[in-house]
C-alpha positions as CSV (number, residue, x, y, z in Angstrom):
1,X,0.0,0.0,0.0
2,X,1.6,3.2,-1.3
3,X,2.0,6.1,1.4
4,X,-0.4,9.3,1.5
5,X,1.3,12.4,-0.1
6,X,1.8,14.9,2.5
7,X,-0.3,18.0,2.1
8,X,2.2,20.5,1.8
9,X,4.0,18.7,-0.7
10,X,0.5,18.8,-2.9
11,X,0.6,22.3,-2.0
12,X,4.4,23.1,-3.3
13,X,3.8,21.3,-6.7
14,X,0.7,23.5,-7.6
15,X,2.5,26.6,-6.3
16,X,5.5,25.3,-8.8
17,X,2.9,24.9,-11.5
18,X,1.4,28.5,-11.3
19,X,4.7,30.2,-11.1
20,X,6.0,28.2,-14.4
21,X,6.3,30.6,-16.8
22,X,5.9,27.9,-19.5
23,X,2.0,27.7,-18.6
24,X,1.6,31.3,-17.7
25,X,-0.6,33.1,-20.1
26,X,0.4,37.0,-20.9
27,X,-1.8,39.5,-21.3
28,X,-2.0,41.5,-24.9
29,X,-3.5,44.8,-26.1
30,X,-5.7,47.5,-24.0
31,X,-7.8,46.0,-21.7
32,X,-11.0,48.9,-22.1
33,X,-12.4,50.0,-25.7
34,X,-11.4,53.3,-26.8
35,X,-14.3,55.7,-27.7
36,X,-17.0,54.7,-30.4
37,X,-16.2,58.2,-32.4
38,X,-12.7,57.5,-32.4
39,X,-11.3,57.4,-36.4
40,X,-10.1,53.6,-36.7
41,X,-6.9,55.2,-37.7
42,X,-6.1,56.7,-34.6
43,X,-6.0,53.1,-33.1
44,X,-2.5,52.6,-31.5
45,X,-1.0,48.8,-31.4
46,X,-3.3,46.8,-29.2
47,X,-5.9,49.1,-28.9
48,X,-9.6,49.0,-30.2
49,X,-13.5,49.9,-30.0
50,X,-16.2,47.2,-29.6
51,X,-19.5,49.1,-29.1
52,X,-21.9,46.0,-27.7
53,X,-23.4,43.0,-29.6
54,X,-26.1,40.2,-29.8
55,X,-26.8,37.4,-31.5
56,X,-30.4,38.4,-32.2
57,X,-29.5,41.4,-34.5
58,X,-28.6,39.0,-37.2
59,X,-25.2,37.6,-39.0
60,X,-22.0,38.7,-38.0
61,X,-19.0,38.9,-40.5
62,X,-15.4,40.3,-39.8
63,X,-13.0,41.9,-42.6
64,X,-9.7,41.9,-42.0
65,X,-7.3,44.5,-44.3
66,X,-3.4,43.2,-44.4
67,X,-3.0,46.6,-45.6
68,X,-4.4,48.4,-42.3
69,X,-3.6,45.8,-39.9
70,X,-6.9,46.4,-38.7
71,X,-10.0,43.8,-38.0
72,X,-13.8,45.2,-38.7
73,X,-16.7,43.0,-37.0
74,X,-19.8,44.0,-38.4
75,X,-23.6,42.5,-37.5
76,X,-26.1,42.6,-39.5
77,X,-24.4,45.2,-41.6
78,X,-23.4,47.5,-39.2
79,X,-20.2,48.3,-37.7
80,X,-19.7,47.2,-34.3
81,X,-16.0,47.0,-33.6
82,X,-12.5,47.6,-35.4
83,X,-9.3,46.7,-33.7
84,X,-5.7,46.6,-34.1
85,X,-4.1,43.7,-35.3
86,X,-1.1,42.1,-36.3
87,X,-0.6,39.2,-39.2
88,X,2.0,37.0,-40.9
89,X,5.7,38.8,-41.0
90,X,7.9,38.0,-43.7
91,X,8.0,33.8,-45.1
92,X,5.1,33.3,-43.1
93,X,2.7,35.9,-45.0
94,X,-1.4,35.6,-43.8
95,X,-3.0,34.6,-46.5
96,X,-6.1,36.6,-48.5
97,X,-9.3,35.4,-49.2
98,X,-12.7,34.4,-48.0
99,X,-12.7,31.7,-45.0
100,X,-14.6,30.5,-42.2
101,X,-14.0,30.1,-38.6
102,X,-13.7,26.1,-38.9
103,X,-13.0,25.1,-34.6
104,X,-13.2,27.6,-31.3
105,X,-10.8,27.2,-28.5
106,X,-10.6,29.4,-25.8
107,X,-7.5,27.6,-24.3
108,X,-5.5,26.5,-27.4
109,X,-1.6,26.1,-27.0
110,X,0.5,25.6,-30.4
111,X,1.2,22.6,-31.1
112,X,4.1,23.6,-33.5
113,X,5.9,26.5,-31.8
114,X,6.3,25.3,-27.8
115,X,3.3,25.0,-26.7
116,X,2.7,29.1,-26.9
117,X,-0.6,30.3,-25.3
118,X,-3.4,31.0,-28.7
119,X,-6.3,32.0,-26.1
120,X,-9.7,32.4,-28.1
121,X,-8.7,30.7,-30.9
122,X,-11.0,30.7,-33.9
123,X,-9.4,28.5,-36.6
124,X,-9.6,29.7,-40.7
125,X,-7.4,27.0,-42.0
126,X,-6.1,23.5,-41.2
127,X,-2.8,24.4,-41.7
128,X,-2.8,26.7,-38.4
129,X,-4.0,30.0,-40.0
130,X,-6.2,31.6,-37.1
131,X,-7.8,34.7,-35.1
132,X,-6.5,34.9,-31.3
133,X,-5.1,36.7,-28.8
134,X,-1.2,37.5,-29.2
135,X,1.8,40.3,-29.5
136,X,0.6,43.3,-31.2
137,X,3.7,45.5,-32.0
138,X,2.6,47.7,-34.4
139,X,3.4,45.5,-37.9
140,X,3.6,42.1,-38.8
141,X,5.2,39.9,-36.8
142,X,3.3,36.7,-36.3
143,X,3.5,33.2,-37.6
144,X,0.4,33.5,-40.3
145,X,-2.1,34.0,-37.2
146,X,-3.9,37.1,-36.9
147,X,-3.0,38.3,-33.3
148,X,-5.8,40.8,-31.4
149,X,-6.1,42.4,-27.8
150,X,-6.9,39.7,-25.6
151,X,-9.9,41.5,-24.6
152,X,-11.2,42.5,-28.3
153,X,-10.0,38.8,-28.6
154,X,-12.5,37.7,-25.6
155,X,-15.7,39.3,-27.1
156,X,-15.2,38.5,-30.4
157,X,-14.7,34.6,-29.4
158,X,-18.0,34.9,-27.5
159,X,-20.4,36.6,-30.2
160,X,-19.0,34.7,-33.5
161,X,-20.5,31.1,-34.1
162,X,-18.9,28.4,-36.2
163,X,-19.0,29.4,-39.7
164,X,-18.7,33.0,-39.4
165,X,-17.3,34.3,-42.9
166,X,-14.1,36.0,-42.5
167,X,-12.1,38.3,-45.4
168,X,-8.9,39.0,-45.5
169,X,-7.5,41.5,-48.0
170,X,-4.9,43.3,-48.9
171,X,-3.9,46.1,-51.4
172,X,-3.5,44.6,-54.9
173,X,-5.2,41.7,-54.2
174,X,-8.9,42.8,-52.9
175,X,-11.2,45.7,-53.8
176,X,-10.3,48.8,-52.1
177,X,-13.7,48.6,-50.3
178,X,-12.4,45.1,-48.6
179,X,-9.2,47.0,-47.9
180,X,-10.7,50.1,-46.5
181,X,-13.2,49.0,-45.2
182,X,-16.2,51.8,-43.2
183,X,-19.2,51.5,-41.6
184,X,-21.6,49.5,-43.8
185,X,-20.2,46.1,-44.0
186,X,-18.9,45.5,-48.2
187,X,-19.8,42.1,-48.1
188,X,-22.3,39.5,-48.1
189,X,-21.8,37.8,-44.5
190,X,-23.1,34.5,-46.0
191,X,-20.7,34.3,-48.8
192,X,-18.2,36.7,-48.4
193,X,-18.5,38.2,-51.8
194,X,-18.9,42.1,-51.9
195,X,-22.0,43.7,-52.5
196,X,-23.4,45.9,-54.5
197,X,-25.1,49.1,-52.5
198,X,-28.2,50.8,-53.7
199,X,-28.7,54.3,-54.7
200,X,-26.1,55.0,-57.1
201,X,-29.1,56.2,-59.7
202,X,-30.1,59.8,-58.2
203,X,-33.6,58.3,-56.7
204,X,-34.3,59.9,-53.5
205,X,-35.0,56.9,-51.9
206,X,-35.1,52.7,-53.0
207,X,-36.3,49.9,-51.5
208,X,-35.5,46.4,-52.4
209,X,-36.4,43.9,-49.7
210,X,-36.6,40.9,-51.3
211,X,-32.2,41.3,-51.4
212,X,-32.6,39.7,-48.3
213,X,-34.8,37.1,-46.3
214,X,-38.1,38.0,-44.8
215,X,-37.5,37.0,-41.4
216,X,-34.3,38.6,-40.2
217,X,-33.7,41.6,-38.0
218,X,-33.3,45.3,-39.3
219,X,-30.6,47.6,-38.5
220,X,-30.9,50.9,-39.2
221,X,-27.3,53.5,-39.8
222,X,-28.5,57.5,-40.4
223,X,-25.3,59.6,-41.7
224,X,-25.8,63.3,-40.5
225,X,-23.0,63.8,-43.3
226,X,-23.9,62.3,-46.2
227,X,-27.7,62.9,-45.2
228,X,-28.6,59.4,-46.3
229,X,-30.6,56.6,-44.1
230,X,-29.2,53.0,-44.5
231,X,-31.6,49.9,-43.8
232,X,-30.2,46.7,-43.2
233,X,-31.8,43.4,-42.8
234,X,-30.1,39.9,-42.2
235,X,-26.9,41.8,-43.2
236,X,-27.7,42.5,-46.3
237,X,-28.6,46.0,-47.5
238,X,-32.0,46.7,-48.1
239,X,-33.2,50.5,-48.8
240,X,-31.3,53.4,-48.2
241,X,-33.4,57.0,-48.6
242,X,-32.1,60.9,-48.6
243,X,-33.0,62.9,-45.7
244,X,-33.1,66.2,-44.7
245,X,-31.9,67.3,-41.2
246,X,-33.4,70.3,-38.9
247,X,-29.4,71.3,-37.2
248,X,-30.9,74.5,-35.4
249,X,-29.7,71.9,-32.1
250,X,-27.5,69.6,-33.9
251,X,-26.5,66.3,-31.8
252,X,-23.3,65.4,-32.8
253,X,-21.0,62.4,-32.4
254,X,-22.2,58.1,-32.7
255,X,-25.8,57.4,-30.8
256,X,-27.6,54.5,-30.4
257,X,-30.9,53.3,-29.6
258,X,-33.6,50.4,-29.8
259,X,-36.9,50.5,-30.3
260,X,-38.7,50.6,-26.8
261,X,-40.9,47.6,-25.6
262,X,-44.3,48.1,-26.7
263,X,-44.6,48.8,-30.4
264,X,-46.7,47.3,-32.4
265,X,-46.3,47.5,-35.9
266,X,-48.5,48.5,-38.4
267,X,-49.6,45.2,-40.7
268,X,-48.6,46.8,-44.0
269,X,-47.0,50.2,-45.8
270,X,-50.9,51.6,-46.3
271,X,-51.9,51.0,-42.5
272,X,-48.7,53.2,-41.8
273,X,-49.8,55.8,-42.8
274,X,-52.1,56.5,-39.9
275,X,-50.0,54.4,-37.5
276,X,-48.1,56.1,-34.2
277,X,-44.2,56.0,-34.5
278,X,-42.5,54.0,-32.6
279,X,-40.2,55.5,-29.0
280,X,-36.3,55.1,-29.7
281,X,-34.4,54.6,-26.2
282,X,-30.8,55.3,-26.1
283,X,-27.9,52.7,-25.4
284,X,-24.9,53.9,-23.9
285,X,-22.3,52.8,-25.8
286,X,-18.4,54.0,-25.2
287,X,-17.4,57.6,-24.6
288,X,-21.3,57.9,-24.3
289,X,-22.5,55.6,-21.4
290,X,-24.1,58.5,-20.1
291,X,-27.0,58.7,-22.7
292,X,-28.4,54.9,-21.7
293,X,-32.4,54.8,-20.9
294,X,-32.9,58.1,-22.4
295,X,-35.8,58.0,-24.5
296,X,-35.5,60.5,-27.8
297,X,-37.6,63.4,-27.5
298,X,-40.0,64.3,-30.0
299,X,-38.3,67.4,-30.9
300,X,-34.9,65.5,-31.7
301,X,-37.0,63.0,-34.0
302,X,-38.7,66.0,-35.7
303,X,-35.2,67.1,-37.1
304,X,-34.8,64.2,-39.4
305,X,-37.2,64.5,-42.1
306,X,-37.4,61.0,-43.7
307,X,-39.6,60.7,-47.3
308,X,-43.1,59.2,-46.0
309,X,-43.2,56.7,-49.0
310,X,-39.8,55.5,-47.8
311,X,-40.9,55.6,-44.1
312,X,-44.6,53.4,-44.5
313,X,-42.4,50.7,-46.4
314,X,-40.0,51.0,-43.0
315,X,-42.7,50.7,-40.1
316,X,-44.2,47.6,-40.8
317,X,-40.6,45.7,-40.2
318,X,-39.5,47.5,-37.1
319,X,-40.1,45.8,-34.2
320,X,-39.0,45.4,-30.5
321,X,-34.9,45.9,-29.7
322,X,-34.7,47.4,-33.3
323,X,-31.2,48.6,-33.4
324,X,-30.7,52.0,-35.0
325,X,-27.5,54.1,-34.7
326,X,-26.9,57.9,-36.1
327,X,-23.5,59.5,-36.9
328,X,-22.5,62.6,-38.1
329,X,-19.7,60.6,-39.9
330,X,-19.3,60.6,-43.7
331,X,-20.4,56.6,-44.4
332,X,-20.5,56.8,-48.8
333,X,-17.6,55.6,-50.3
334,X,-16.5,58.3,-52.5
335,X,-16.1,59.9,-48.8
336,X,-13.3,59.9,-46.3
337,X,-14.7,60.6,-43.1
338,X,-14.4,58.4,-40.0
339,X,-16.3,54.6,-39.5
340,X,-18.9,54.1,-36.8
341,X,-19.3,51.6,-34.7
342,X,-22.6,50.2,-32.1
343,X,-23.9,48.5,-30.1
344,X,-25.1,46.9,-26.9
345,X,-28.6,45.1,-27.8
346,X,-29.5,44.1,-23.9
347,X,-32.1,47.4,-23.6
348,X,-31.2,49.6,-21.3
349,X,-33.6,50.0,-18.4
350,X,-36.6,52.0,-18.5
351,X,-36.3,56.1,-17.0
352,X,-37.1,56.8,-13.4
């Protein structure tokens, strides 16, 4: 009969264990997102912005540009976070195209280089091409892997399912909207192919909802700037219309809100004509926390004049948590002006 360990012996070998620094997992990249309005640009090595996210708004699809060493998530067409990044360094290039994340692991240690820490893997290739956590020093300077903040990392790893369609581009080899890529997502999150966007004809307004399936959720992006509306549904673009904007009390900056509990719908574009509007609540999203639960007044909504046609075909497919965000950023792609980003879809509770 073998001898009981002594306890302090149990006690010095997991104390041994936790001070290896062979199993100790660092740390990479800011641990807080920066500001929602700040220009993805201005993003130093390891930082980033990640404004909120659900899997109820609809698909989620992340670009990745080589070029920027920068990583966009969008859902359901919409921006939602952008962080630094760093990729493949020279003879060990990340490689461009359209993939999918193929296996999650939280905990994953290489296999090939010393059993190095990978946490929130999300694999694009069986060769060992993935999205984690690592070093972000400013350039390339990983192994093929795209390295992120471990925090960016964490969140991404948590709101992505299997399958998620992930681009990776680069200048020369992608369009430039895949390399620079803004606030409307440029690609279909099913397929990863880019998409054409609507409203290049003069019309004041279009609406073609059979682009995308009946069932899934809207977003809604309003550009101050370009003073166009942007409807989204399932990630797919949808109708976009011209509006006109009352700026005697301009709000500037990126807002959010949701449609408040409550609404109901009107059944069709002719019953919305008479039908009430619905109340837009405000989330607090970074650098604006301060705006959550506040409900839009009247007098704000009044200053965006939307075409009514454009408006009764809108209505009838807004419902309950209804994301929509407004920006005073320049979002067309003949402009330059910075991205947006939103979102946290858990509403915010109702004002005292």
């Amino acid at each position: 009969m073998s001898r009981p360990v002594p306890a302090r012996w149990l006690l010095a070998f997991v104390l041994a264990l936790t001070a290896c620094p062979a199993l100790a997992v660092p740390t990479w990249g800011a641990r807080q997102s920066s500001s929602v309005d700040t220009p993805p640009a201005q993003l130093k090595p390891g930082q980033w912005i990640w404004g909120g996210d659900s899997r109820t708004l609809g698909p989620m699809a992340v670009v990745v540009s080589l070029t920027e060493q920068r990583a966009y998530v969008y859902r359901n067409g919409i921006l939602v976070g952008v962080s630094t990044i760093s990729s493949g360094k020279k003879g060990y290039e990340t490689p461009t195209g359209v993939f999918t994340i193929l296996q999650k692991d939280k905990d994953h240690r290489s296999n090939q280089y010393n059993n190095a820490p990978m946490p929130y893997q999300q694999r694009l290739t069986w060769g060992g091409v993935a999205l984690h956590a690592g070093g972000l020093p400013g350039y390339p300077e990983s192994h093929g892997c795209i390295h992120l903040p471990t925090a960016f990392a964490e969140k991404l790893f948590e709101a992505s399912n299997m399958g998620m369609t992930v681009v990776v581009s680069e200048a020369g080899k992608a369009p430039v909207d895949l390399v620079h890529p803004g606030p409307l997502s440029p690609i279909d999150p099913a397929t990863g192919k880019t998409v054409d966007l609507l409203l290049e004809d003069g019309r004041p307004w279009r609406w073609e909802p059979e682009r995308a399936p009946k069932a899934g959720p809207l977003s809604i992006v309003l550009s101050r700037s370009d003073r166009i509306a942007f409807v989204y549904r399932d990630g797919i673009e949808i109708g976009r219309t011209r509006i006109q904007l009352d700026e005697s009390q301009p709000r500037t900056g990126t807002r959010a809100y949701i449609v408040a509990d409550g609404y109901v719908p009107p059944a069709d574009a002719a019953a919305a004509a008479n039908a009430p509007l619905p109340s837009w609540i405000a989330i607090g999203v970074p650098g604006h926390e301060d705006d959550a639960g506040q409900v839009l007044s009247a007098d704000e909504a009044e200053q965006i004049v939307i075409p009514q046609a454009f408006k009764a075909q809108v209505l009838p497919l807004l419902a309950p948590g209804t994301v929509m965000v407004a920006t005073d950023a320049q979002v067309l792609p003949q402009t330059t002006g910075q991205p947006i980003q939103v979102i946290d879809s858990d509403p915010p509770e109702a004002p005292h």
